[in-house]
C-alpha positions, 0 to 999 in steps of 0.5 A, a space after each residue: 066403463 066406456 071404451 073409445 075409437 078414433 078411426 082415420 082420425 086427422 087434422 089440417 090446420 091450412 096446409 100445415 098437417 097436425 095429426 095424420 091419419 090416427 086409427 086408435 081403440 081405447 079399451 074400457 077402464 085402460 089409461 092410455 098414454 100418448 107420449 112424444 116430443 113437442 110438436 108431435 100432434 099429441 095435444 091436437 089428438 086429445 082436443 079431438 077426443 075433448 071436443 075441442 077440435 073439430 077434425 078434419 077427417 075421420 070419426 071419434 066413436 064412444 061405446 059405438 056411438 059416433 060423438 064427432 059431431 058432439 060439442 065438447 060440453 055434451 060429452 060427458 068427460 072429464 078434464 085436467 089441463 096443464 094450468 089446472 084451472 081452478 078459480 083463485 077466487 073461489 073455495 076448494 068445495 066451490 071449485 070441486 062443485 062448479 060443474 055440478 052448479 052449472 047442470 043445476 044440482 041442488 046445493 045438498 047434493 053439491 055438498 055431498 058431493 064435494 065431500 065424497 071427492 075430498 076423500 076419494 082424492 085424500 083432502 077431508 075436511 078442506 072445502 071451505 080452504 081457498 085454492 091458494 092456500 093449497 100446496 102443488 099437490 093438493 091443488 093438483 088433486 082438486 082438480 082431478 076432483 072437479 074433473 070426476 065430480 060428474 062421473 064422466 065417461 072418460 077422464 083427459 088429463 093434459 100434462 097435469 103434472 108438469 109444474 110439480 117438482 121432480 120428487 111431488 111429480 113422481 109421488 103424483 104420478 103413483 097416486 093419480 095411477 092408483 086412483 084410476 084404478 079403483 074407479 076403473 075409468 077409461 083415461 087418456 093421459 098426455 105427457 112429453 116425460 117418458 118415466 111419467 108414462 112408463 110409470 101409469 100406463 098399461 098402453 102407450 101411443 109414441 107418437 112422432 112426426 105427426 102419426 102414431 109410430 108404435 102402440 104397446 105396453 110399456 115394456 114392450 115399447 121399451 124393450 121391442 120398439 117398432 123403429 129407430 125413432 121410438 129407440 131413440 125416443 124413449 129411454 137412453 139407447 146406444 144405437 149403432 151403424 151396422 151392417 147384416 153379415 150372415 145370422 149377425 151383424 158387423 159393426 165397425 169391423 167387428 162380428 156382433 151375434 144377434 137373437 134375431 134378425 127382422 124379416 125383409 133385411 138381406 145380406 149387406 143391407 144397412 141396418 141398427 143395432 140397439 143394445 140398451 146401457 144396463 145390457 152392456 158390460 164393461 170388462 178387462 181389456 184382456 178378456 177376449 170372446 164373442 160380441 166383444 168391443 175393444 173400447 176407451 173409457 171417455 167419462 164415468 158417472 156415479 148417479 148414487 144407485 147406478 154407475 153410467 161408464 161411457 165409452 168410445 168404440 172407435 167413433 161411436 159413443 156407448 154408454 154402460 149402466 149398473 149398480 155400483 157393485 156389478 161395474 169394475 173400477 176404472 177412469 177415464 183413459 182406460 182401454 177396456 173390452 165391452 160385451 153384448 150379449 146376443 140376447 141383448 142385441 136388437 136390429 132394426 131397419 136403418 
């Protein structure tokens, strides 16, 4: 297993700034997600990584070896990109062994191979099939194939599941994670769809504006995210004005008991208060207590497994969330009283 670093990694295209000052360590056998909104230098970051860009600062170091000044060819890494790829003209076995082909392994080899792929990825017996003879999924599985076909030092994978549908993308994204597994390869994956990268990675990058905004485990991003913009960024979030008072916080006029406030914030300092929707608890208007907010129910959502209650607190909008059996019948119109536990409650800097 190989293990990567990018250190003050950065790249200028002109004036215009497509990834800033990256410092990054990619641990063996790890599958690492950079996740963010379009734009963001996520691509640009794994092009580097490739070889495909060339950056305009800093170094990219595998196993300790600085590979910066290596073309991509010459890396030893395995690719997936968004568009897969594959030659239409080709068979799948021709596919799978093209990257062998061009080193100029014999056509034995090839050939045992191709066959050791087809199984590793669940296609036996589907070498001589065209690629268009394939469905989404399959072809999907052949490229990974070709990608592992020379036992690359690290596997990139460019929003390889993209255009597959809603239900084939989520069957995917549990079999290209259980197949990492096994081999145990070190592998970036980039991805815009927050559910696909909380699914599959053990570390996830957000990135935002450029730079890495925070690096962590799934649920630590979920749960502890470093700012407002990866609050906002991944998951629905309710996030509300407040302000610090005390131990807690005021919003909208109303004392809110938090677990903990973060260091440097001072008494009046303008801060955020996230509380997640499945935190929240709608309860009778004529149940009164602690961090509880006076609300109008606005819109109510039946999503089949969970019921969302969106209410308004004054002029802020909050959205609940809970199985059909823990959230009280009410419509829109009702006046309703919502809870936050303290526990619950996250503060961040405005």
């Amino acid at each position: 297993m190989h293990d990567l670093r990018l250190e003050g990694v950065a790249k200028t295209y002109g004036t215009v700034l497509a990834v800033e000052q990256v410092d990054l360590h990619v641990r063996a056998g790890e599958l690492v997600c950079f996740l963010g909104p379009s734009g963001c230098g996520k691509t640009t970051l794994l092009r580097i990584v490739a070889g495909l860009e060339t950056p305009s600062a800093g170094r990219v170091v595998v196993d300790g070896r600085d590979i910066t000044p290596l073309p991509s060819h010459r890396r030893e890494f395995g690719m997936v990109f968004q568009s897969l790829a594959l030659f239409g003209h080709l068979g799948v076995g021709e596919n799978i062994a093209y990257p062998l082909r061009i080193r100029g392994v014999p056509a034995e080899r090839r050939r045992a191979r191709v066959e050791e792929l087809l199984a590793l990825v669940r296609l036996p017996g589907v070498a001589d099939r065209r690629v268009t003879q394939l469905s989404g999924g399959q072809r999907q599985r052949i490229a990974i194939a070709r990608a592992l076909a020379m036992d690359p030092k690290l596997l990139l994978l460019d929003e390889p599941l993209s255009a597959l549908d809603a239900k084939l993308r989520e069957a995917m994204q549990i079999e290209l994670r259980l197949l990492q597994q096994r081999l145990g390869i070190t592998t970036i994956l980039v991805t815009h769809d927050q559910r696909e990268a909380m699914t599959m990675a053990d570390r996830i990058v957000v990135m935002g504006n450029h730079r890495i905004q925070q690096v962590g485990t799934p649920l630590e991003i979920y749960r502890r995210p470093a700012n407002t913009f990866v609050a906002d960024f991944i998951g629905t979030s309710n996030l509300l004005p407040a302000r610090v008072a005390g131990t807690g916080v005021r919003f909208a006029g109303h004392p809110i008991a938090v677990a903990a406030l973060p260091p440097g914030l001072s008494e009046g300092a303008e801060a955020t208060l996230l509380v997640r929707p499945e935190e929240l608890h709608v309860l009778p208007a004529a149940a009164p207590g602690p961090n509880r907010l006076p609300a109008t129910v606005a819109f109510v959502r039946d999503v089949g497994s969970l019921v969302e209650v969106h209410v308004d607190c004054g002029d802020t909008r909050l959205v609940t969330a809970g199985l059909r059996k823990d959230q009280p019948a009410v419509a829109p119109g009702d006046t309703v009283q919502v809870n936050l536990p303290p526990e619950a409650c996250l503060v961040l800097a405005a």
